[in-house]
mmCIF entry with sequence, helices, sheets and N, C-alpha, C, O atoms, coordinates in Angstrom:
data_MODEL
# 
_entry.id   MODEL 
# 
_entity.id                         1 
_entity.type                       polymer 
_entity.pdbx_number_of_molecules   1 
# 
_entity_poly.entity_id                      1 
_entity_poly.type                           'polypeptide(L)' 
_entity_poly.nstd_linkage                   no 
_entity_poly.nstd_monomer                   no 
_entity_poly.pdbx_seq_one_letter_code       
;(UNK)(UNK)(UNK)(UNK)(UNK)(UNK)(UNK)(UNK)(UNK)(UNK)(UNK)(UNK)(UNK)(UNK)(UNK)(UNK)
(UNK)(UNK)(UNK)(UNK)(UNK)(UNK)(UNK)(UNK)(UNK)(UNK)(UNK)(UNK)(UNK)(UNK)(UNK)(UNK)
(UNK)
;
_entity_poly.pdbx_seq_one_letter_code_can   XXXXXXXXXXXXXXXXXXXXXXXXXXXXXXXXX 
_entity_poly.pdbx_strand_id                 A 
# 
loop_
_entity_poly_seq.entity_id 
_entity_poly_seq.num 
_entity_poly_seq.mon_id 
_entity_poly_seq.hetero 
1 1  UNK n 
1 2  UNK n 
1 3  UNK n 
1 4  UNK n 
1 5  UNK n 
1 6  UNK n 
1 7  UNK n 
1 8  UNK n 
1 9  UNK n 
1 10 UNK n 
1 11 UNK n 
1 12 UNK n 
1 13 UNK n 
1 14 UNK n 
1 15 UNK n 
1 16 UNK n 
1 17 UNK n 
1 18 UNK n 
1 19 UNK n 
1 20 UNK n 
1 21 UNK n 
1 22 UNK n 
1 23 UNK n 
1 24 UNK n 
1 25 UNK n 
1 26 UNK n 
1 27 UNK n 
1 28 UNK n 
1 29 UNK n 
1 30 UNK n 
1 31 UNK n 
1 32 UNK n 
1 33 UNK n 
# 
_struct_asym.id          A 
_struct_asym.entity_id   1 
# 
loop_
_struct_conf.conf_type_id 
_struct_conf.id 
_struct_conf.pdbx_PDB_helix_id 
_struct_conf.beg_label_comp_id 
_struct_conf.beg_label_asym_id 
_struct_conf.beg_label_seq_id 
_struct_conf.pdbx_beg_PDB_ins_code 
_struct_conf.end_label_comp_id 
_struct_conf.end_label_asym_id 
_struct_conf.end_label_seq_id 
_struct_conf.pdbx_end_PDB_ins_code 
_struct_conf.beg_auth_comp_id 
_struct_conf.beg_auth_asym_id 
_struct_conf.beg_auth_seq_id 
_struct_conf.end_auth_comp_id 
_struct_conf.end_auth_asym_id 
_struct_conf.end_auth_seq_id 
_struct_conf.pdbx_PDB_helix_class 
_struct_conf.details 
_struct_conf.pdbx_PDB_helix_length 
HELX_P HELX_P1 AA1 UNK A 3  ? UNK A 18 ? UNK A 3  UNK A 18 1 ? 16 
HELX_P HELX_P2 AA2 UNK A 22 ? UNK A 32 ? UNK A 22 UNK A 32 1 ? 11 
# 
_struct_conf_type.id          HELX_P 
_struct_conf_type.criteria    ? 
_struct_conf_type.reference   ? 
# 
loop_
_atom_site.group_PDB 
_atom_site.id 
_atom_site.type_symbol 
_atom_site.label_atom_id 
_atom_site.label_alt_id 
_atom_site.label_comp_id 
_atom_site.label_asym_id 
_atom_site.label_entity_id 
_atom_site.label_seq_id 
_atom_site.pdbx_PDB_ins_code 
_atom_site.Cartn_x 
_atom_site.Cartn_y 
_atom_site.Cartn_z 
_atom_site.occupancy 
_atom_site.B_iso_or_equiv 
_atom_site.pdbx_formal_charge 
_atom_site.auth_seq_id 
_atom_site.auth_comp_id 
_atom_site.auth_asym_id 
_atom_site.auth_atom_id 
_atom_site.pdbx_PDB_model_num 
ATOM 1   N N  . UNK A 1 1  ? -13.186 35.179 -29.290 1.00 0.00 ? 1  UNK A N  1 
ATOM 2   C CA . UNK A 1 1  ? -13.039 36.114 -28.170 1.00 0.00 ? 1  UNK A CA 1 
ATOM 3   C C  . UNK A 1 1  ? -11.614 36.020 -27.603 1.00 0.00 ? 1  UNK A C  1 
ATOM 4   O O  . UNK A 1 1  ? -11.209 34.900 -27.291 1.00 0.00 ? 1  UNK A O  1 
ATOM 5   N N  . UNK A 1 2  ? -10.742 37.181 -27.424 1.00 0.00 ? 2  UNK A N  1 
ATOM 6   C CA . UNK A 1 2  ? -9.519  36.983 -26.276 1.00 0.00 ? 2  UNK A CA 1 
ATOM 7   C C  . UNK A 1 2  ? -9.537  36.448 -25.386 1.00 0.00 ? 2  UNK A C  1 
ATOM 8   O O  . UNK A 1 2  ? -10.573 35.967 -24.928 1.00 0.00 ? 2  UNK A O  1 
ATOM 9   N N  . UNK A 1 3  ? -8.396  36.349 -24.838 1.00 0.00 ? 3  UNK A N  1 
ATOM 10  C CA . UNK A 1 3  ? -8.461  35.752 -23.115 1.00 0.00 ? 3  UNK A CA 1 
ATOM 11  C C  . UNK A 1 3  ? -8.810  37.159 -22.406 1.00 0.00 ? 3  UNK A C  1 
ATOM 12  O O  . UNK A 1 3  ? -9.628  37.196 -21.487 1.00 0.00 ? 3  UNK A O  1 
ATOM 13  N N  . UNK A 1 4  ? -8.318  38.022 -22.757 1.00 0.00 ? 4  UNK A N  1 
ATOM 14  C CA . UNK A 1 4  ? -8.458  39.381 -21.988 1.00 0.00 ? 4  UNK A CA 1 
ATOM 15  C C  . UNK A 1 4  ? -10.381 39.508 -21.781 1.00 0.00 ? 4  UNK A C  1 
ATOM 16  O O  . UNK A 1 4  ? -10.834 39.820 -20.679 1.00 0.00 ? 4  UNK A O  1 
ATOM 17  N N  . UNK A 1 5  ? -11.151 39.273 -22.764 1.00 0.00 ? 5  UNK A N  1 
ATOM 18  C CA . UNK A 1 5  ? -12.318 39.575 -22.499 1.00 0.00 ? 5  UNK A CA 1 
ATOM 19  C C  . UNK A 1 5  ? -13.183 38.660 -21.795 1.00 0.00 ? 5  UNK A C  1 
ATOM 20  O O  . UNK A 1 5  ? -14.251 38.993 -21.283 1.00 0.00 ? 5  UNK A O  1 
ATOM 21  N N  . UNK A 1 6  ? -12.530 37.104 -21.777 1.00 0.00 ? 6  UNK A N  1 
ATOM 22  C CA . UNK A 1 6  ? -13.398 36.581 -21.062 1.00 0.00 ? 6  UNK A CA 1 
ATOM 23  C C  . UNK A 1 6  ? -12.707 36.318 -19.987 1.00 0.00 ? 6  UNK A C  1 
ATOM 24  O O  . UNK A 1 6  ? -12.932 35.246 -19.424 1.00 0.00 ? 6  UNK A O  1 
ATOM 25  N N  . UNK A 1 7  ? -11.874 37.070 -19.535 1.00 0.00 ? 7  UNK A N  1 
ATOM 26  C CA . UNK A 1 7  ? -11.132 37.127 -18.260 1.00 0.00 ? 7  UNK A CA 1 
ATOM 27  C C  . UNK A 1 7  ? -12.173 38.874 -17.698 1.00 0.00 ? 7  UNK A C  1 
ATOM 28  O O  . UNK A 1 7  ? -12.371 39.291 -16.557 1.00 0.00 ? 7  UNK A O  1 
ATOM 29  N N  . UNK A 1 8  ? -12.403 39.192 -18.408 1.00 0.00 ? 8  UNK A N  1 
ATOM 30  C CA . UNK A 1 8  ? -12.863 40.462 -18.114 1.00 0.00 ? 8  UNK A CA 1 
ATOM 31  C C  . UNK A 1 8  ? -14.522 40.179 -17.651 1.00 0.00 ? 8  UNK A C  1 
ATOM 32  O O  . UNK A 1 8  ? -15.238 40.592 -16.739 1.00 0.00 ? 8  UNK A O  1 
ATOM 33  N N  . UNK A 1 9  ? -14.739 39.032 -19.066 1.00 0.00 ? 9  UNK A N  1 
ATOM 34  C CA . UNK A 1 9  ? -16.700 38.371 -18.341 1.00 0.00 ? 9  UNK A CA 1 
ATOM 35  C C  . UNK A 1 9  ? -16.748 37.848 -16.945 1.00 0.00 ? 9  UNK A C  1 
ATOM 36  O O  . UNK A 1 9  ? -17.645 38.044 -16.124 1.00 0.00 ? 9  UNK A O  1 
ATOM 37  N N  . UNK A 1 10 ? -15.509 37.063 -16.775 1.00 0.00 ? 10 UNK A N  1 
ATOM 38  C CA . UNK A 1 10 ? -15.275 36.434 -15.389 1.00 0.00 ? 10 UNK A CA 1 
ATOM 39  C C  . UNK A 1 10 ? -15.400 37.595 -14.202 1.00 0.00 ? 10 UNK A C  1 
ATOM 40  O O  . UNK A 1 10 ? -16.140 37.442 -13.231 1.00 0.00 ? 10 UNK A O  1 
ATOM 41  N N  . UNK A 1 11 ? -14.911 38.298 -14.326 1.00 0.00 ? 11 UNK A N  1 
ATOM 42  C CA . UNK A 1 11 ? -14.365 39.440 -13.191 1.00 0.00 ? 11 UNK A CA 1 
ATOM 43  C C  . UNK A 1 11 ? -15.829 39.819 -13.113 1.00 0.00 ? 11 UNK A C  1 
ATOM 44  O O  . UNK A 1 11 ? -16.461 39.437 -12.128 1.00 0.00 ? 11 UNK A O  1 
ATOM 45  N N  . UNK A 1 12 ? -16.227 40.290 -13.732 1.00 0.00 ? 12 UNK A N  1 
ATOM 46  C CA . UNK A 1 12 ? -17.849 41.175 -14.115 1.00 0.00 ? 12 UNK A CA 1 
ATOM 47  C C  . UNK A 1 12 ? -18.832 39.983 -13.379 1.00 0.00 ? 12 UNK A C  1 
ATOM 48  O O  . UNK A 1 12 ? -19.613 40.474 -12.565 1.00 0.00 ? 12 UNK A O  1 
ATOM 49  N N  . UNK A 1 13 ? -18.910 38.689 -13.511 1.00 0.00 ? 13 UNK A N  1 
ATOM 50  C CA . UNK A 1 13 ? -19.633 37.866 -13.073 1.00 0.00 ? 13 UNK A CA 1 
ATOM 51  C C  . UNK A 1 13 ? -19.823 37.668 -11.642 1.00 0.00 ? 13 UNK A C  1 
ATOM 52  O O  . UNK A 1 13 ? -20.869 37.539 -11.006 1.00 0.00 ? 13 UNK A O  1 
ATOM 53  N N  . UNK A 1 14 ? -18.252 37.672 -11.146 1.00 0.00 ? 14 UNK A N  1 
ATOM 54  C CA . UNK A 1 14 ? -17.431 37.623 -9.775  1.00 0.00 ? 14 UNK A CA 1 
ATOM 55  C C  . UNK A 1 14 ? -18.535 39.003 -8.752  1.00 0.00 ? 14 UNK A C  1 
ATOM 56  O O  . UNK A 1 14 ? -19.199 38.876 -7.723  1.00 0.00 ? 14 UNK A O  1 
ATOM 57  N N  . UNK A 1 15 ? -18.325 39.996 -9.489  1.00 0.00 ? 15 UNK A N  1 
ATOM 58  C CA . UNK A 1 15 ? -18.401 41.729 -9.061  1.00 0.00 ? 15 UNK A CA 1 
ATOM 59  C C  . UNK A 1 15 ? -20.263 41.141 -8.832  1.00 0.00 ? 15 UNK A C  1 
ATOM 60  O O  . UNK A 1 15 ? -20.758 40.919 -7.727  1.00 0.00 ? 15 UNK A O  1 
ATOM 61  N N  . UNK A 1 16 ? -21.000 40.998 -10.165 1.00 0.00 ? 16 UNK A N  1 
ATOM 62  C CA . UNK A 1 16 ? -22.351 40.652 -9.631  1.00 0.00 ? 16 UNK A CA 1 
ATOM 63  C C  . UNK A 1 16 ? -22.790 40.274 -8.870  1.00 0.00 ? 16 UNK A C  1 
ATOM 64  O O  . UNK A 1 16 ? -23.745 40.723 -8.237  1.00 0.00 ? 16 UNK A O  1 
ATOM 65  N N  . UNK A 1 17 ? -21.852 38.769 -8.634  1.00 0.00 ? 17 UNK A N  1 
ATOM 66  C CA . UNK A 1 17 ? -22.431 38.036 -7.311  1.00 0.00 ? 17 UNK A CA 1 
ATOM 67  C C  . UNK A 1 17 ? -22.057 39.012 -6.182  1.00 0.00 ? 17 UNK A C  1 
ATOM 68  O O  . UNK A 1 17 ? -23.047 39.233 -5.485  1.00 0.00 ? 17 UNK A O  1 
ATOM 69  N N  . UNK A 1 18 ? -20.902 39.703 -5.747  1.00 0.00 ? 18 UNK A N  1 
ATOM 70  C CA . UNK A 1 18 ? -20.697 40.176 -5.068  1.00 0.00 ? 18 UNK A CA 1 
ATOM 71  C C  . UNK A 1 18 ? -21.556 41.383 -4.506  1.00 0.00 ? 18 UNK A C  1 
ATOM 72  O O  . UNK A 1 18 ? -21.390 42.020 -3.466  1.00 0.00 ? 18 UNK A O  1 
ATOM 73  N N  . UNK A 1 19 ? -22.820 41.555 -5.795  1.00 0.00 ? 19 UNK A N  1 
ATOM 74  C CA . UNK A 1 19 ? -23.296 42.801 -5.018  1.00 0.00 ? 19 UNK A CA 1 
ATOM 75  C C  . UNK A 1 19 ? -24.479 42.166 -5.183  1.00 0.00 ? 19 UNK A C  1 
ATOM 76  O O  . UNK A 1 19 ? -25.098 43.119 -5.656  1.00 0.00 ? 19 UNK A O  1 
ATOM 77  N N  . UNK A 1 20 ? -25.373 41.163 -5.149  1.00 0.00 ? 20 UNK A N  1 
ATOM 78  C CA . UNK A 1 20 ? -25.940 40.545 -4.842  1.00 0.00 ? 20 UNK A CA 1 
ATOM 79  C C  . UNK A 1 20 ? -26.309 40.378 -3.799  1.00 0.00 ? 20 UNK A C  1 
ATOM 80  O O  . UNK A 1 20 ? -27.437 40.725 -3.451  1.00 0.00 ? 20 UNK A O  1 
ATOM 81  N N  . UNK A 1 21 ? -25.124 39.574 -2.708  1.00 0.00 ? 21 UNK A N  1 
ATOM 82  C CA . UNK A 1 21 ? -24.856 39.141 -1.891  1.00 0.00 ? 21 UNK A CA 1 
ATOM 83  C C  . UNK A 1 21 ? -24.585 40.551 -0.687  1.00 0.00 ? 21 UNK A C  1 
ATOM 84  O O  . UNK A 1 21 ? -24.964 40.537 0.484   1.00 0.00 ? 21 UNK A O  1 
ATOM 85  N N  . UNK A 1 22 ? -23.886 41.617 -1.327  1.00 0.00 ? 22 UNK A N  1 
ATOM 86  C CA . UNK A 1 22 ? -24.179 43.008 -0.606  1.00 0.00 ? 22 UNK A CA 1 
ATOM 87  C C  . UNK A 1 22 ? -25.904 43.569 0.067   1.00 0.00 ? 22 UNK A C  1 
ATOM 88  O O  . UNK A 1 22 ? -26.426 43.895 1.133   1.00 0.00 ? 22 UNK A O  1 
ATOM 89  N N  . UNK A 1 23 ? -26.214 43.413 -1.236  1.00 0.00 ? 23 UNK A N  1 
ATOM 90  C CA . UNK A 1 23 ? -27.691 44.513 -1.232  1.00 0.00 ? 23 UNK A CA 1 
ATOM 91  C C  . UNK A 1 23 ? -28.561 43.403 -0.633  1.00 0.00 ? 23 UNK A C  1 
ATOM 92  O O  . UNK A 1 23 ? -29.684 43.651 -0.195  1.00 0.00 ? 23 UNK A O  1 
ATOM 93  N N  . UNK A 1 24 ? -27.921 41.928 -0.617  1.00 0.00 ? 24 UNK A N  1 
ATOM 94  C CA . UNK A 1 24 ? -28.590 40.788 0.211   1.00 0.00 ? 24 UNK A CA 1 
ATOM 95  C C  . UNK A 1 24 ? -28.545 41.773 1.677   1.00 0.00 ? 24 UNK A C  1 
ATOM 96  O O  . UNK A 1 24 ? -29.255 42.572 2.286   1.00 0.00 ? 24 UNK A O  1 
ATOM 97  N N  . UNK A 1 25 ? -27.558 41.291 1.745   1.00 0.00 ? 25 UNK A N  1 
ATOM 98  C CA . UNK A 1 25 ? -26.995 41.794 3.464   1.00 0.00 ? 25 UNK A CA 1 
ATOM 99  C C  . UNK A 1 25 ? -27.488 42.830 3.941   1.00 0.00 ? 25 UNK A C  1 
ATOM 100 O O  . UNK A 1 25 ? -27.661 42.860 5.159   1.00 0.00 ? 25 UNK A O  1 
ATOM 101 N N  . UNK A 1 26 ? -27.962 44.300 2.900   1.00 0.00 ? 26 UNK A N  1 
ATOM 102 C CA . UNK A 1 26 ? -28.361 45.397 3.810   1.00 0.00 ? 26 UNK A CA 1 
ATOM 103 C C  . UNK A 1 26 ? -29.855 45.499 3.709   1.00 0.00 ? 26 UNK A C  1 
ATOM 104 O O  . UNK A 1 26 ? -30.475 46.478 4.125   1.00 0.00 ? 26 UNK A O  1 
ATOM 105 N N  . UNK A 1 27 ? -30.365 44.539 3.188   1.00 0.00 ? 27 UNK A N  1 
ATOM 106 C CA . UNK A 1 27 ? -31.935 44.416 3.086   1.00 0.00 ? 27 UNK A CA 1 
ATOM 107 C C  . UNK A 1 27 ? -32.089 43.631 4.504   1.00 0.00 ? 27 UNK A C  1 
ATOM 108 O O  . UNK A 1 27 ? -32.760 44.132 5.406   1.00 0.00 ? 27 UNK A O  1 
ATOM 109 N N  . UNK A 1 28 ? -31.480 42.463 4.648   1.00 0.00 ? 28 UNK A N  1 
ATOM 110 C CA . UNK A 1 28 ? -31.477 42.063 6.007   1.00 0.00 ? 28 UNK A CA 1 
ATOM 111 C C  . UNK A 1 28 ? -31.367 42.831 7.197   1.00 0.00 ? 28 UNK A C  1 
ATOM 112 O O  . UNK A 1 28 ? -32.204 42.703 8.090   1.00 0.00 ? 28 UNK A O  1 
ATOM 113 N N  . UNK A 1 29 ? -30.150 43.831 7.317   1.00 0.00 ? 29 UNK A N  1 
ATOM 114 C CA . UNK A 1 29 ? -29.594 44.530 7.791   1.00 0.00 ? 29 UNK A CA 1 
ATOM 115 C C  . UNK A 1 29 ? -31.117 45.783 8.237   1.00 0.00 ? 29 UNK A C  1 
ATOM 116 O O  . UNK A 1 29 ? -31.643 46.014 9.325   1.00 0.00 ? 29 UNK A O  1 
ATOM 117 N N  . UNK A 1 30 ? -31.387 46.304 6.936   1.00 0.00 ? 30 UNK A N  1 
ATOM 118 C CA . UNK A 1 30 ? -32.854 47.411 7.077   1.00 0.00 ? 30 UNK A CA 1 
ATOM 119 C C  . UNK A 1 30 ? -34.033 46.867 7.566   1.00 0.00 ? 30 UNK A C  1 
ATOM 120 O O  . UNK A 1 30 ? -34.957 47.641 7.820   1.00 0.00 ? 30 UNK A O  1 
ATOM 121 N N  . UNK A 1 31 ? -34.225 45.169 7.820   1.00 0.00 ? 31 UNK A N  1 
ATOM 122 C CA . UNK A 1 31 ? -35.486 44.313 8.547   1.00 0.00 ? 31 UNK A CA 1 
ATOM 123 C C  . UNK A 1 31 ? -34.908 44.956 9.614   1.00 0.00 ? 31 UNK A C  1 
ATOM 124 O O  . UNK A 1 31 ? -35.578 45.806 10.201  1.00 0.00 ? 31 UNK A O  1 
ATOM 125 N N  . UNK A 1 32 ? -33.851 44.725 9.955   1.00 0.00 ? 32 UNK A N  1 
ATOM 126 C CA . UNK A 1 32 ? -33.463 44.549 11.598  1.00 0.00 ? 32 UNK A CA 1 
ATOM 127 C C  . UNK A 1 32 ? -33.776 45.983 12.312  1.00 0.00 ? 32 UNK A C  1 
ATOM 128 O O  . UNK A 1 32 ? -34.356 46.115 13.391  1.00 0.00 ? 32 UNK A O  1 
ATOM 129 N N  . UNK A 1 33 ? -33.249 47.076 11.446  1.00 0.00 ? 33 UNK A N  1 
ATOM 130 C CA . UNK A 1 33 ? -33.242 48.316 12.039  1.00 0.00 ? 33 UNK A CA 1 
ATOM 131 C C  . UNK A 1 33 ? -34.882 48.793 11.628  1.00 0.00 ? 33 UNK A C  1 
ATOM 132 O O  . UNK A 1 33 ? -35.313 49.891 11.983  1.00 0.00 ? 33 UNK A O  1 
# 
């Protein structure tokens, strides 16, 4: 594998958690309201 692609798996991994942690927040967010 390149560095480019598993620099690219990394980023993609990064982005998941990140929307994870989003759709975490507005599920919390939709209890409240």
């Amino acid at each position: 594998m390149s560095p480019t692609a598993s620099e690219a798996l990394v980023h993609l991994d990064a982005l998941r958690e990140r929307l994870k942690e989003a759709s975490g927040r507005l599920g919390w967010l939709r209890s409240y309201l």
